[in-house]
C-alpha atoms as an extended CHARMM CRD file, in Angstrom:
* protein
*
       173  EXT
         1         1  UNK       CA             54.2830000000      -17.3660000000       48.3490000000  PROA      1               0.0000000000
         2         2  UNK       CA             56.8690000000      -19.2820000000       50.5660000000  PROA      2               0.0000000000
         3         3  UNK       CA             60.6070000000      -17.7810000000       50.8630000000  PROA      3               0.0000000000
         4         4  UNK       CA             63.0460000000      -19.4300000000       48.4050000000  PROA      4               0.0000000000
         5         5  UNK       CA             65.1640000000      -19.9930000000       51.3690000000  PROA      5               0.0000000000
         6         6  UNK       CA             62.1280000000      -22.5270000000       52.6660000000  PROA      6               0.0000000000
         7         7  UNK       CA             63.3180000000      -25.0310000000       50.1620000000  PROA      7               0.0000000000
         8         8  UNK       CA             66.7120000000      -25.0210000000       51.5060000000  PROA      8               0.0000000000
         9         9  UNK       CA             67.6810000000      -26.8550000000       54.7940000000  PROA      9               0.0000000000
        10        10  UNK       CA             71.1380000000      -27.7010000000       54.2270000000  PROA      10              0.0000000000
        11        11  UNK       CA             74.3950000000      -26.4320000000       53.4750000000  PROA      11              0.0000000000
        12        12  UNK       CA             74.7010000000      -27.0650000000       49.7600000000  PROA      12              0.0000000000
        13        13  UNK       CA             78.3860000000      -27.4190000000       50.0680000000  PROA      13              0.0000000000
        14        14  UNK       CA             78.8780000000      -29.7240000000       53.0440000000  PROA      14              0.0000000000
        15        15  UNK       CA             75.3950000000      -30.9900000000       53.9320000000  PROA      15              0.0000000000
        16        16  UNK       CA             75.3640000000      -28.8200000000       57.4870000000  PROA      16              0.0000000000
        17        17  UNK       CA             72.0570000000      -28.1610000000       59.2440000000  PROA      17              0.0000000000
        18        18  UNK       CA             73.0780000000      -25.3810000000       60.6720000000  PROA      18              0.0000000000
        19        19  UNK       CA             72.3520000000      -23.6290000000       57.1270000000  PROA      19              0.0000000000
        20        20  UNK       CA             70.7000000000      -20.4990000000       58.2250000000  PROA      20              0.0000000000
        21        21  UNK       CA             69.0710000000      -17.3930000000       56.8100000000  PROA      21              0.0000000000
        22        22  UNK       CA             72.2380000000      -14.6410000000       56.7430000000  PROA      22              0.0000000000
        23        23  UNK       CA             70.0210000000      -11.4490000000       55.4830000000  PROA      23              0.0000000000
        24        24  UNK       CA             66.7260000000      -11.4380000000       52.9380000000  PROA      24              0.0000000000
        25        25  UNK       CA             69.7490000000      -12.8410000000       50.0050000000  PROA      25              0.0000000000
        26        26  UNK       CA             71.6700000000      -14.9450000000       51.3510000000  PROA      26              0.0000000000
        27        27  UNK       CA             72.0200000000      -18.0990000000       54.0030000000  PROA      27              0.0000000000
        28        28  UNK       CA             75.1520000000      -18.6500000000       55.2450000000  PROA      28              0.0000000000
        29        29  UNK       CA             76.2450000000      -22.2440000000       57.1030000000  PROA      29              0.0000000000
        30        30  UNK       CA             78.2010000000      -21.6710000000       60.8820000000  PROA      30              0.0000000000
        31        31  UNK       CA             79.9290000000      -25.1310000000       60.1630000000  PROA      31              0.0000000000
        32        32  UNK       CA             82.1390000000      -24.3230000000       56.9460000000  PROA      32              0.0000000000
        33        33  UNK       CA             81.1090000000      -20.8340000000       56.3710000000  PROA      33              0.0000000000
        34        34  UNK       CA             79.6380000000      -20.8030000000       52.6590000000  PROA      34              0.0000000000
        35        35  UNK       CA             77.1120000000      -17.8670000000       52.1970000000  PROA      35              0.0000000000
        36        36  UNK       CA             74.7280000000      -18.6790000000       49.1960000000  PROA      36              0.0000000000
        37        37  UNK       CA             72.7360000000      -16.0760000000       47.5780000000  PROA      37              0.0000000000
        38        38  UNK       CA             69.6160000000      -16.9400000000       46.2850000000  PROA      38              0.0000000000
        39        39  UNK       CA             69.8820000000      -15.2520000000       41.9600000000  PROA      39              0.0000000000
        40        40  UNK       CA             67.4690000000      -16.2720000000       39.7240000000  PROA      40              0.0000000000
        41        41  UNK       CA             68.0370000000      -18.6030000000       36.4460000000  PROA      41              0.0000000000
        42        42  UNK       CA             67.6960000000      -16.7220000000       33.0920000000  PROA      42              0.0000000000
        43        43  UNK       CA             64.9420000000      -18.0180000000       31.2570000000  PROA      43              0.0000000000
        44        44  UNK       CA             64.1740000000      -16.8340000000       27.4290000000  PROA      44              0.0000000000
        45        45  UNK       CA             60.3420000000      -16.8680000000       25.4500000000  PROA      45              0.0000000000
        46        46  UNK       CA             60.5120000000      -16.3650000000       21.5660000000  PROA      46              0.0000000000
        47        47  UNK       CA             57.4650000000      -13.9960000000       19.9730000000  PROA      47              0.0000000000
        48        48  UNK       CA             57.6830000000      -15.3590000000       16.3020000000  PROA      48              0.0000000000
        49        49  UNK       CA             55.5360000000      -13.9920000000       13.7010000000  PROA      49              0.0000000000
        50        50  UNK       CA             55.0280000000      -15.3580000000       10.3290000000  PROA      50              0.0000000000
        51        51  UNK       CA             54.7010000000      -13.2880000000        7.3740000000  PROA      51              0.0000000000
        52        52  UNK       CA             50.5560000000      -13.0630000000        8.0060000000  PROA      52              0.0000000000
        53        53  UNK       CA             51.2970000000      -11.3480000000       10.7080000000  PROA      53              0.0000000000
        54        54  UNK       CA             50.2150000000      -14.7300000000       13.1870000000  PROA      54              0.0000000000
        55        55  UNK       CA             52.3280000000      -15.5790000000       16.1050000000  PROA      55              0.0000000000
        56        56  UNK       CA             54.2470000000      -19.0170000000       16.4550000000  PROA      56              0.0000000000
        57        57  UNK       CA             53.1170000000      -20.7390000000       19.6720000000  PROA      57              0.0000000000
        58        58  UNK       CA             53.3870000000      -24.1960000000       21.0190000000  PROA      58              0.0000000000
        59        59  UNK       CA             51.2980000000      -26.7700000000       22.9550000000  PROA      59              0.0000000000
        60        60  UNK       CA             53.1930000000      -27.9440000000       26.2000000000  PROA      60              0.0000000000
        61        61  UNK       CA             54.2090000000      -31.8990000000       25.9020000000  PROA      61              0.0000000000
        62        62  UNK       CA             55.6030000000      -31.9310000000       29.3880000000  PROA      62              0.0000000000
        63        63  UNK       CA             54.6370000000      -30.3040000000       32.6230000000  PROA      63              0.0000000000
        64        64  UNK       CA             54.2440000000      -27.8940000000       34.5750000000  PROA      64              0.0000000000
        65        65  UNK       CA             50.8460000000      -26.7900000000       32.8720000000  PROA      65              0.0000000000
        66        66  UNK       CA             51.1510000000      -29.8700000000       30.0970000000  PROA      66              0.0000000000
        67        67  UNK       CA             48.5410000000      -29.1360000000       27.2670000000  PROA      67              0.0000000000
        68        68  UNK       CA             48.2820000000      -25.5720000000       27.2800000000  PROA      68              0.0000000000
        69        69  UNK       CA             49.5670000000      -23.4180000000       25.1130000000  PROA      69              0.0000000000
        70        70  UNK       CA             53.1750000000      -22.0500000000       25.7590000000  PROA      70              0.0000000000
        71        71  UNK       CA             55.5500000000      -19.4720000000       22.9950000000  PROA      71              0.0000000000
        72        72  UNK       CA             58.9680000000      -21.3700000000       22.6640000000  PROA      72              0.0000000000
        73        73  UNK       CA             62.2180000000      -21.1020000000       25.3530000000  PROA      73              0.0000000000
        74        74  UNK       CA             63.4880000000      -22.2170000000       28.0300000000  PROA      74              0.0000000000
        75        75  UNK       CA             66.1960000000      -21.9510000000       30.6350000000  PROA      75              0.0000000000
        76        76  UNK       CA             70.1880000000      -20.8430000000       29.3920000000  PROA      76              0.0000000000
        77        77  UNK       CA             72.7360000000      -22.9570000000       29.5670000000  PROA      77              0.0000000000
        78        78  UNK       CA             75.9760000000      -22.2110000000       31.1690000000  PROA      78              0.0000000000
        79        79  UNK       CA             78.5650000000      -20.1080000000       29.0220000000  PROA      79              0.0000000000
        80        80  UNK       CA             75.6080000000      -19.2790000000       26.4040000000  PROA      80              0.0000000000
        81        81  UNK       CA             74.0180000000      -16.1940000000       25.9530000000  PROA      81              0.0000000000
        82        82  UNK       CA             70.6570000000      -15.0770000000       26.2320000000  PROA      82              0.0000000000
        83        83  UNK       CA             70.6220000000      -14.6680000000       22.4320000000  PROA      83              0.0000000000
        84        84  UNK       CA             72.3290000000      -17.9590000000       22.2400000000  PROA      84              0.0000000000
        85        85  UNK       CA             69.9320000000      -19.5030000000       23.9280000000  PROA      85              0.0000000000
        86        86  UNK       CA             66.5190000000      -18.2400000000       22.9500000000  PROA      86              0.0000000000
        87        87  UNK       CA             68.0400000000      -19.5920000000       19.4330000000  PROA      87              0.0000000000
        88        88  UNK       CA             68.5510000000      -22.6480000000       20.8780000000  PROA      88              0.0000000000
        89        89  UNK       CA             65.3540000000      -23.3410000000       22.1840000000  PROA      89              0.0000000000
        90        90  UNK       CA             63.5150000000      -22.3850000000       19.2010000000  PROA      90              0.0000000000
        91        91  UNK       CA             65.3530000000      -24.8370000000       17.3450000000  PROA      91              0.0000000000
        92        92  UNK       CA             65.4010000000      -27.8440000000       19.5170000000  PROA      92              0.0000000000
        93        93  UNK       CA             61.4570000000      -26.8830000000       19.8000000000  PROA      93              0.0000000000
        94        94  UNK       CA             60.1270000000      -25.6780000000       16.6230000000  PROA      94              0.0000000000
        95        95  UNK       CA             62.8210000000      -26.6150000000       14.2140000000  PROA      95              0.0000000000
        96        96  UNK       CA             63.1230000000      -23.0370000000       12.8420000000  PROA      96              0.0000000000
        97        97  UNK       CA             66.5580000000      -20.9520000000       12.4760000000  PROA      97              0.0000000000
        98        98  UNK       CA             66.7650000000      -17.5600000000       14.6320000000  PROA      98              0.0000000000
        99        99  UNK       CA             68.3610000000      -15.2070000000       12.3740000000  PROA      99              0.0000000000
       100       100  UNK       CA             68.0590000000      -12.2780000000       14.7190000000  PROA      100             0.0000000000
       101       101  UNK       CA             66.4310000000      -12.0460000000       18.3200000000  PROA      101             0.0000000000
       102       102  UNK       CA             65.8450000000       -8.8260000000       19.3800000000  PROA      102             0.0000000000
       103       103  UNK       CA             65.6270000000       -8.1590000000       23.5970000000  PROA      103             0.0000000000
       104       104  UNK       CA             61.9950000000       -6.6930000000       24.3840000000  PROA      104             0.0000000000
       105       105  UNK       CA             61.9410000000       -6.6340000000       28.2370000000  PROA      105             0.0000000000
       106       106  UNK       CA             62.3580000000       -9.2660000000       31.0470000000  PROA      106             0.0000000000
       107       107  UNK       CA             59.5410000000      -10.1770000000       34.3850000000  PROA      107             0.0000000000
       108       108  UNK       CA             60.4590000000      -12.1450000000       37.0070000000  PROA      108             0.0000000000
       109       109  UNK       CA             59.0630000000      -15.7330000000       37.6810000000  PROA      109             0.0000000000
       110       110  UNK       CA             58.5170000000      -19.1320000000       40.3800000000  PROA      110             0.0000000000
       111       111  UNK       CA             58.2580000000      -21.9610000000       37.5870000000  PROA      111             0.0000000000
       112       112  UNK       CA             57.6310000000      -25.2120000000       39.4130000000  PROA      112             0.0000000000
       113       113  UNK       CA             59.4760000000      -28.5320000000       38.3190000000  PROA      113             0.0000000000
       114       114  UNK       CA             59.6750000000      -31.9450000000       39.8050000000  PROA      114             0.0000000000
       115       115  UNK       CA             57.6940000000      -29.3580000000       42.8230000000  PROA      115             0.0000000000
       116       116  UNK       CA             60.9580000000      -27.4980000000       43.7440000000  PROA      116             0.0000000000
       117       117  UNK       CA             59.9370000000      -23.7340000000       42.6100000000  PROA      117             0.0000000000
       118       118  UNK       CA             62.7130000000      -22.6010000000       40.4790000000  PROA      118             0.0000000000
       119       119  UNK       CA             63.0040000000      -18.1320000000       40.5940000000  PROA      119             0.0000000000
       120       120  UNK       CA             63.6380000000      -17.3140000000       37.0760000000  PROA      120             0.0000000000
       121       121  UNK       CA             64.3870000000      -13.9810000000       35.1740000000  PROA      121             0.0000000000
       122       122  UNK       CA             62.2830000000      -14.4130000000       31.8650000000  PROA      122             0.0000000000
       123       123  UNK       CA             63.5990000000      -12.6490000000       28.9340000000  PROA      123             0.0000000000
       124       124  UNK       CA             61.3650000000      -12.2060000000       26.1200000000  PROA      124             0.0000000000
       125       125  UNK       CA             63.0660000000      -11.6500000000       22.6940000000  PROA      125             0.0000000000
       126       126  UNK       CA             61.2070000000      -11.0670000000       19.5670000000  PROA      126             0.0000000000
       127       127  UNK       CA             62.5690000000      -13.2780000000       16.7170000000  PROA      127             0.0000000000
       128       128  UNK       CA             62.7620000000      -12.9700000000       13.1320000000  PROA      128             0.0000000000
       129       129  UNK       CA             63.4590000000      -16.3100000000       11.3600000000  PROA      129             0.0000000000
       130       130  UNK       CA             64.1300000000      -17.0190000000        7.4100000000  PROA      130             0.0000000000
       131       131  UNK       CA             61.6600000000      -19.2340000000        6.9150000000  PROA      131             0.0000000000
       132       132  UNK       CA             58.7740000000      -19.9800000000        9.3790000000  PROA      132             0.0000000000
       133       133  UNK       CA             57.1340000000      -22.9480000000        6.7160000000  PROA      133             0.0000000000
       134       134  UNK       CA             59.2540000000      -25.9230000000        8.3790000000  PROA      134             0.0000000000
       135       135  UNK       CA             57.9170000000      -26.3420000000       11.5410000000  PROA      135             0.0000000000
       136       136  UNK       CA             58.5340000000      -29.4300000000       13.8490000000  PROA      136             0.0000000000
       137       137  UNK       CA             57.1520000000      -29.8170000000       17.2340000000  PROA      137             0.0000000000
       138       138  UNK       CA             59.9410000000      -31.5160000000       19.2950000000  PROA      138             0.0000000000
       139       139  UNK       CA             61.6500000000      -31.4430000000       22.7230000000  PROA      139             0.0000000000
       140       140  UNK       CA             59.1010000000      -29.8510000000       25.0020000000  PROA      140             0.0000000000
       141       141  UNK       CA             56.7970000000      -28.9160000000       22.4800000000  PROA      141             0.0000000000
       142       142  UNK       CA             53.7410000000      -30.8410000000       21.5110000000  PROA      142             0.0000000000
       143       143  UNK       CA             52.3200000000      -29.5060000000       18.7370000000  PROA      143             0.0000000000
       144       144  UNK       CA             53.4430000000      -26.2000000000       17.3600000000  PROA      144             0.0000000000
       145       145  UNK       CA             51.1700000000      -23.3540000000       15.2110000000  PROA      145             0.0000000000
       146       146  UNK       CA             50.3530000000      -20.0470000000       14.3500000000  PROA      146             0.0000000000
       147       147  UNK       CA             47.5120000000      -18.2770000000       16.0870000000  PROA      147             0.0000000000
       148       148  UNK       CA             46.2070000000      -14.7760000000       14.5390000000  PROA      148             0.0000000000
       149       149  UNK       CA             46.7270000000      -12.2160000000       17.0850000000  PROA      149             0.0000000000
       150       150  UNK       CA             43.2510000000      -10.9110000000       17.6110000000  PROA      150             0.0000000000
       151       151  UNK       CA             42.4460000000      -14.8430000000       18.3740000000  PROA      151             0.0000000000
       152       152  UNK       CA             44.8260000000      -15.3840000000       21.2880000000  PROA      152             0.0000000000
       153       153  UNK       CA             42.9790000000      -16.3000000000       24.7830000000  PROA      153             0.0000000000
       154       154  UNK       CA             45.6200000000      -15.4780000000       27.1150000000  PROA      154             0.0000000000
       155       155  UNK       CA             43.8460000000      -17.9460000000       29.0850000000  PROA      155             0.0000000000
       156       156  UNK       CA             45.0250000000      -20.5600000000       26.8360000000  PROA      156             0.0000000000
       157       157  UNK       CA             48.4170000000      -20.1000000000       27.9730000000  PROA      157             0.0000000000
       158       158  UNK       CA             49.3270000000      -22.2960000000       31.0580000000  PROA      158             0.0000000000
       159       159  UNK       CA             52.2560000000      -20.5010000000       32.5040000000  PROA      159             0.0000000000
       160       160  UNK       CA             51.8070000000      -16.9100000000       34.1780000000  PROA      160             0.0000000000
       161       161  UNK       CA             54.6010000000      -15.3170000000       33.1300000000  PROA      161             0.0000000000
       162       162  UNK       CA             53.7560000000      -16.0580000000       29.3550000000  PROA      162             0.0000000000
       163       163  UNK       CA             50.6400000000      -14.9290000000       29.9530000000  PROA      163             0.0000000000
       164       164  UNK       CA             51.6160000000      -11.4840000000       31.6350000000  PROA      164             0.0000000000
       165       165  UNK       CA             54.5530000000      -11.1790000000       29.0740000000  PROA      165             0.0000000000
       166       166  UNK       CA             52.0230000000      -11.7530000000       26.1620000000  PROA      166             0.0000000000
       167       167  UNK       CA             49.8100000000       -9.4170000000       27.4790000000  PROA      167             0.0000000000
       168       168  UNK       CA             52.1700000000       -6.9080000000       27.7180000000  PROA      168             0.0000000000
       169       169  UNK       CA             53.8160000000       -7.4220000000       24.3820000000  PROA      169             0.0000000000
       170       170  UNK       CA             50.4160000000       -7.3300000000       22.7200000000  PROA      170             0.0000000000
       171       171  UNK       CA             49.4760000000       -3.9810000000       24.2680000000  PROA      171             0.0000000000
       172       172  UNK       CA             52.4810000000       -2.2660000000       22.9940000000  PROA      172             0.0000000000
       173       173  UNK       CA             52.3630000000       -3.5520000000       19.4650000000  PROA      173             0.0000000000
């Protein structure tokens, strides 16, 4: 795996070449000085399970990894929260309402789009939602469904993080 600061050759605020690696965080340019550090974007994946017990996941309309299965999320927007925006997603994805979403643990990803590799901080919340009968694959989602749990293939899933986080998740339930 390449250093982030690979993708980088020039001073984000002034358009310098002489944008240099500072220390393993940061680059910093000699011509006006700015020091970026390299954080990762937040990220959120819903685990919704309907009243059978069968979790909510979604077939991928777009790429990276279009076609494969996927749970719902996506990346937070500026000024929302991480609850905020795993709600968000689910909605603009599935359709459903997040009544509650409660933080189960985070991993650390490279999600590749448009073939810049994007560091993300996934944070998996489990959902509960009201009603789980009005589904409506939209946005980013092809196709949305419940899947018993003993009938996931977490090679089904096209993303590695969703596939480590479901793994995970699955053991300790």
């Amino acid at each position: 795996m390449k250093h982030p600061f690979e993708q980088f050759s020039y001073c984000p605020k002034c358009g310098s070449s002489t944008f240099h690696e500072n220390n393993e965080k940061s680059k910093a340019c000699d011509d006006c000085g700015f020091v970026y550090y390299f954080n990762p974007s937040a990220a959120t994946v819903a685990l919704i399970f309907n009243p059978a017990g069968e979790l909510l996941v979604c077939r991928r309309a777009k790429d990276p990894a279009k076609g494969t299965l996927d749970l719902p999320g996506g990346f937070i927007d500026s000024g929302e929260t991480a609850e905020e925006g795993v709600m968000r997603e689910v909605l603009e994805e599935t359709g459903l309402i997040v009544e509650r979403a409660i933080y189960q643990f985070s991993l650390p990803n490279i999600y590749t789009y448009s073939g810049f590799d994007v560091h993300t901080l996934d944070l998996f919340f489990k959902c509960y939602v009201a009603d789980t009968t009005e589904l409506l694959a939209n946005d980013d989602a092809q196709e949305t469904f419940f899947i018993p749990t003993d009938k996931i293939v977490l090679a089904d899933f096209g993303l590695h993080s969703i596939r480590v986080g479901l793994a995970k998740f699955l053991k300790e339930i």
